[in-house]
N, C-alpha and C positions, 0 to 999 in steps of 0.2 A: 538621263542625268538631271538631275533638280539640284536648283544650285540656294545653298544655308551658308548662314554667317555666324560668327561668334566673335563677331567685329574683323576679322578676316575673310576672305570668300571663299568657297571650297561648292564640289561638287560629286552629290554622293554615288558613289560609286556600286553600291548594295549597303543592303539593311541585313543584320540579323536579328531573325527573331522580333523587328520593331523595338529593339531597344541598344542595339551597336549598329553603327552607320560606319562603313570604309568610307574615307573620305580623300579627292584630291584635292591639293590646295592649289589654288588658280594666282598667277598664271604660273607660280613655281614650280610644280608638279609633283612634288612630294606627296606622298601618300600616307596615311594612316588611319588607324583605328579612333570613336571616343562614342563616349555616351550621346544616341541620337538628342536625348533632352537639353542638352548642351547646345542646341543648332537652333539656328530659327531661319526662314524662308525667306529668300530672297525675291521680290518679283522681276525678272528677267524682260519687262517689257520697254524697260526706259533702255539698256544696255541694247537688246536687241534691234529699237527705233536705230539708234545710233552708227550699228553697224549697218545699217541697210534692209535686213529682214523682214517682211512684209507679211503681211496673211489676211486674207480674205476675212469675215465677220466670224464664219462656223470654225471654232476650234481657234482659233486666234493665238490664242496665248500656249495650248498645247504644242503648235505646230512653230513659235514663236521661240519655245523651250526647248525644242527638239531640233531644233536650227541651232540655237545657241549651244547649247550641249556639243552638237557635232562638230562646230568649229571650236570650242573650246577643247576637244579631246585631241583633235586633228593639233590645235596649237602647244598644247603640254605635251600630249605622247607623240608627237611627228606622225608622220605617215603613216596611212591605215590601209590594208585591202579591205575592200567592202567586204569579204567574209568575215575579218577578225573585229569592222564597226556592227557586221548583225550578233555578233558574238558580245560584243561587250552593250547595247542598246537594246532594250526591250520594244521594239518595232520590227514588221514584216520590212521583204525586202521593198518592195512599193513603197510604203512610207521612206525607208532609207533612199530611196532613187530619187522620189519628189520633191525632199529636203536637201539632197546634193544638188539636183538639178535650180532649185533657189537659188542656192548659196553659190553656185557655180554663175548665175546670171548676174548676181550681187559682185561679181570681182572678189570673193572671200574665199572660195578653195578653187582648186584645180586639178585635173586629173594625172592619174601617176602610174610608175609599174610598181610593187612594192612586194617582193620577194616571187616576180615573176608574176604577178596578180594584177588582176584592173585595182584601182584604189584609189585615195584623194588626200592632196596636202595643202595646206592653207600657203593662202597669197601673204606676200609682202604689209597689204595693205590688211589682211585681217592680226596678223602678228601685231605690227604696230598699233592694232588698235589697242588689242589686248595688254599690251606692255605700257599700254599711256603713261600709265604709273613711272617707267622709268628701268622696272626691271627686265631683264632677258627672258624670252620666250626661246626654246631649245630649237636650234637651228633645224629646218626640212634635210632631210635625206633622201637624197634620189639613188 
């Protein structure tokens, strides 16, 4: 998920074609369709500092967006089994393990059962990050 703004923050969800972007809107979670040209790039490295997320020199910033991304999806859509995060994220299951297990040492998600599944839901402390703004972050479901 690569996160674009149009003076609001949203994270794209899929592209078609390169020229319609599904978009969700952070940290509301509303969804929809618009013209990707309408977006412009957000850098996720100031947000990510903030939250804790860390990375090494190589890939820095990929590995820094794919942290973010995964708690931001965790924080709008609630609880995920790790099959339905490889389903929606374009990474092997190894990338997804190495970036839960981060974000898991950061105090930012935690492990879950989620329709009978291993899975992961965000902490208290990554919600409130998320919601600084003031607005609701949709409650964890166990």
């Amino acid at each position: 998920m690569r996160l674009v703004s149009d003076g609001e923050t949203y994270g794209i969800l899929q592209r078609s074609g390169g020229e319609e972007c599904r978009i969700r809107a952070l940290p509301e979670g509303t969804m929809t369709t618009r013209p990707c040209s309408e977006l412009s790039a957000v850098d996720p490295s100031e947000f990510a500092d903030w939250l804790g997320v860390t990375a090494g020199d190589s890939g820095s910033r990929d590995r820094a967006e794919r942290a973010l991304a995964l708690v931001l999806e965790l924080a709008v859509g609630g609880p995920a089994s790790a099959r339905q995060l490889l389903d929606r994220f374009d990474a092997c299951e190894s990338e997804l393990n190495g970036t839960a297990s981060e974000l898991r040492a950061a105090g930012l998600i935690v492990p879950t059962t989620v329709y009978g599944q291993r899975g992961y839901r965000t902490t208290d402390a990554a919600q409130d990050a998320i919601a600084a703004d003031g607005t609701p972050v949709p409650s964890d479901l166990d």
